[in-house]
VOZA-214113 format. One line per 4 residues: their letters; for each residue x, y, z of N, C-alpha, C. Coordinates in Angstrom, 2 decimals. Layout:
BEGIN
A	X:Y:Z:X:Y:Z:X:Y:Z  ...;
//
This chain:
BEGIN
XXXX	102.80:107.92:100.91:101.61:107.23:100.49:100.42:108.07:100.88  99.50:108.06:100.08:98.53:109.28:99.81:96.92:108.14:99.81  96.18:108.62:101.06:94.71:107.66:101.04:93.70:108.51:100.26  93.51:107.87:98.86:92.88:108.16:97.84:91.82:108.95:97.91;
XXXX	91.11:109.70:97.62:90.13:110.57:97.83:88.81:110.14:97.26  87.54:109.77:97.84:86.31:109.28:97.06:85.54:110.67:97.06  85.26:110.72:95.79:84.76:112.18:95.12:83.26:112.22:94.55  82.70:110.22:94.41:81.51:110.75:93.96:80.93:109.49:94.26;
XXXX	79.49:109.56:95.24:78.74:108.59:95.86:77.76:107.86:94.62  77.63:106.76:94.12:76.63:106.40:93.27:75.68:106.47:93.96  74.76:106.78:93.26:73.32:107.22:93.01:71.74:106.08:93.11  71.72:105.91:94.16:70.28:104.75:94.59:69.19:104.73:93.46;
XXXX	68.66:103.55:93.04:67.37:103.45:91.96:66.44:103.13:92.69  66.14:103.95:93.97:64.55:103.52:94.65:63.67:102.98:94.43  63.58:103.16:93.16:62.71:102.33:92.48:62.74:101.25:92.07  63.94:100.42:92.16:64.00:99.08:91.73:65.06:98.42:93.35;
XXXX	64.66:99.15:94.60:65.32:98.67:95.42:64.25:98.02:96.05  64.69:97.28:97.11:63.58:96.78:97.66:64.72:96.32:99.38  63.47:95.37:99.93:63.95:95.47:101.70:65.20:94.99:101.19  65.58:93.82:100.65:67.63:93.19:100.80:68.07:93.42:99.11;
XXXX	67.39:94.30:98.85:68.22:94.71:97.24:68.69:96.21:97.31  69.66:96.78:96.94:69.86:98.31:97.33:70.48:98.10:95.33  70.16:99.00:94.51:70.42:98.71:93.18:71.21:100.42:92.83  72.25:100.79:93.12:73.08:101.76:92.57:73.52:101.73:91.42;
XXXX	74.07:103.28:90.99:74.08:103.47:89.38:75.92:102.52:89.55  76.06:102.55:88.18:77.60:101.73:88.42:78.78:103.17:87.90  79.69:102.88:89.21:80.62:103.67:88.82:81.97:103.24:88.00  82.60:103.87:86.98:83.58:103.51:86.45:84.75:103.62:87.41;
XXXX	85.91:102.59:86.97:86.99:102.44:87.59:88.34:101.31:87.56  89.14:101.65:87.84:90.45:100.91:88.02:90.01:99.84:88.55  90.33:98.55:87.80:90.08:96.84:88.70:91.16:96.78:89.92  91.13:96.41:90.67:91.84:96.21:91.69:93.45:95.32:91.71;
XXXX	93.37:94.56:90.37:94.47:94.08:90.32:95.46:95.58:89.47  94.77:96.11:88.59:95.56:97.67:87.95:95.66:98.21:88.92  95.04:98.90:89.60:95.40:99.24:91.05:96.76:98.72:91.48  96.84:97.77:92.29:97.73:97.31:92.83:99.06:97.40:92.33;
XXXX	98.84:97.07:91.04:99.86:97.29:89.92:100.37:98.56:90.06  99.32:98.99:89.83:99.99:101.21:89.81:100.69:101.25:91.14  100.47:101.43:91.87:100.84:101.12:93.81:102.25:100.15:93.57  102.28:99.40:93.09:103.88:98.45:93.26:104.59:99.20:92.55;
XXXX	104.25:99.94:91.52:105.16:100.56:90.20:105.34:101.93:91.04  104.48:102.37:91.63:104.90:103.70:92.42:106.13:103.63:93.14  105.55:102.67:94.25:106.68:102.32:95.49:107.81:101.87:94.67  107.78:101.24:93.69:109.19:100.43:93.13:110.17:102.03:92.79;
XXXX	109.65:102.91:92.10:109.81:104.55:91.42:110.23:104.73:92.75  109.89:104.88:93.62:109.92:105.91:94.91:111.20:105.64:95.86  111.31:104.15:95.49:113.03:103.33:95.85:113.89:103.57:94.69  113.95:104.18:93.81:114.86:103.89:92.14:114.91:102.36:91.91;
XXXX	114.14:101.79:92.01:113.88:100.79:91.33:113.00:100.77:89.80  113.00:99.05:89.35:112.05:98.96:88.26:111.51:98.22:88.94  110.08:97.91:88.81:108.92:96.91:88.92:109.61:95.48:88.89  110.59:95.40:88.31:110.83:93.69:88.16:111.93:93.77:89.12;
XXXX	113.03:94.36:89.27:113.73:94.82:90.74:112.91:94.35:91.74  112.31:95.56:91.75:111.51:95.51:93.26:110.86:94.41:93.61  110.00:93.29:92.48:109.73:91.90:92.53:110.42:91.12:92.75  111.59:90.91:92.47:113.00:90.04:92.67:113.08:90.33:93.85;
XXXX	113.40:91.56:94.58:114.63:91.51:95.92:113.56:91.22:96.78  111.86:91.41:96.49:111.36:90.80:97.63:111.14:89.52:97.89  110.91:88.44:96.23:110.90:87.45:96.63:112.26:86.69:97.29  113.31:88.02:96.71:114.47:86.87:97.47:114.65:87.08:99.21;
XXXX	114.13:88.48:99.52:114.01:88.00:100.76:112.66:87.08:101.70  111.86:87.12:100.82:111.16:86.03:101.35:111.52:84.46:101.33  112.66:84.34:100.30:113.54:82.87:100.15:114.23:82.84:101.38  114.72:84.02:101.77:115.87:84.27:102.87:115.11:84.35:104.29;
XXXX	114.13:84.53:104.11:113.01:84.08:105.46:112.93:83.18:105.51  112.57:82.47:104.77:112.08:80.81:104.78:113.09:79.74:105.24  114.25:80.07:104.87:115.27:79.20:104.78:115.71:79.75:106.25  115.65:80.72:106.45:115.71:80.77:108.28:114.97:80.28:109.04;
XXXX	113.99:79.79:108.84:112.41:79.75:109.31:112.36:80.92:110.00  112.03:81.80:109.34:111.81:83.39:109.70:110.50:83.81:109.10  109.18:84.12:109.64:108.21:84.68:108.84:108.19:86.06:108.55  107.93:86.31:107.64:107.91:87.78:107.34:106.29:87.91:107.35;
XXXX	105.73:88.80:108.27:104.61:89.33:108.66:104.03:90.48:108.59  103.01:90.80:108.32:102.03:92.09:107.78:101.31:92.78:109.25  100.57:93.18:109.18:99.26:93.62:110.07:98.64:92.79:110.94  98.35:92.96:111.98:97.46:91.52:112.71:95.62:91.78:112.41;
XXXX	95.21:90.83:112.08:93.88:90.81:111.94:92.90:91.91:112.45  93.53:92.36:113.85:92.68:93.14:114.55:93.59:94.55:113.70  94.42:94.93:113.57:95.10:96.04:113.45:94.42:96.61:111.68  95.14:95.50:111.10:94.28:95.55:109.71:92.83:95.92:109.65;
XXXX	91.94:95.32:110.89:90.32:95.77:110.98:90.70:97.48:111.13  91.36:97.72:112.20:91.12:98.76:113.10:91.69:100.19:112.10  92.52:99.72:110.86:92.81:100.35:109.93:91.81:100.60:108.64  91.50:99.44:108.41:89.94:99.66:107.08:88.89:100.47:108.08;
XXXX	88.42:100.38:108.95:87.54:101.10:110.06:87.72:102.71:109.77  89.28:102.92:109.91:89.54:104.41:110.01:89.26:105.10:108.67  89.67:104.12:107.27:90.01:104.31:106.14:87.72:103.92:105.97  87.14:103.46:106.38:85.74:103.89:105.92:85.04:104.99:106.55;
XXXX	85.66:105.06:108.19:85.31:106.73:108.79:85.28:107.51:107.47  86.53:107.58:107.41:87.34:108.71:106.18:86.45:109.12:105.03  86.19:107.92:104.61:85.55:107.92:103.24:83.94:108.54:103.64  82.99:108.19:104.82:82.29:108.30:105.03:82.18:110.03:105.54;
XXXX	83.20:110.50:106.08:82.82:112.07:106.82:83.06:112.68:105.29  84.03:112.17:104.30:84.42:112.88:102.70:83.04:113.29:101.70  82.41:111.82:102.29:81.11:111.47:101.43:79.81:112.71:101.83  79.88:112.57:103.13:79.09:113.34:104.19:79.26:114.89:103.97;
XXXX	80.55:115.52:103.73:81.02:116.62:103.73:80.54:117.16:102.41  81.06:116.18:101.35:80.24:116.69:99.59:78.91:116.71:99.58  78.05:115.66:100.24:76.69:115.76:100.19:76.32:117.08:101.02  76.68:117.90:101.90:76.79:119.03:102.35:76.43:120.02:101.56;
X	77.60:120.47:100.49:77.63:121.16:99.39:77.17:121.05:98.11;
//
């Protein structure tokens, strides 16, 4: 898994910003649910799976959690922070580094 590369900062309209309005140019892009989509279809590829595979065997082990009373669990709140944190460093020294050049 590969943390995406941000390549181009939109562009401030100073002129139509003001003290709690900041008005940037709009950048084109992938909606977040296509996103996600591309990302499940990857990982599904990356197991030899298909997309509907890889949807099945997880909901069935989440059936197979449940019926244990077993939770199946992600990131803890703080860990998940402490991860978007690193992942806006990132983006921010990338951003910092192009405005450089």
């Amino acid at each position: 898994w590969e943390v995406p590369r941000y390549g181009k900062v939109p562009r401030a309209y100073l002129e139509l910003c003001t003290r709690s309005v900041l008005v940037m140019e709009e950048l084109t892009g992938d909606k977040l649910a296509v996103a996600l989509q591309r990302d499940m279809e990857r990982l599904a590829a990356s197991l030899g799976k298909s997309p509907e595979q890889f949807i099945a065997e997880e909901q069935e082990k989440d059936t197979i959690a449940r019926e244990q009373k077993m939770l199946r669990v992600g990131p803890t709140s703080s860990e998940y922070e402490r991860y978007r944190a690193i992942l806006n460093q990132k983006r921010r020294i990338t951003n910092l580094v192009g405005a450089c050049y």
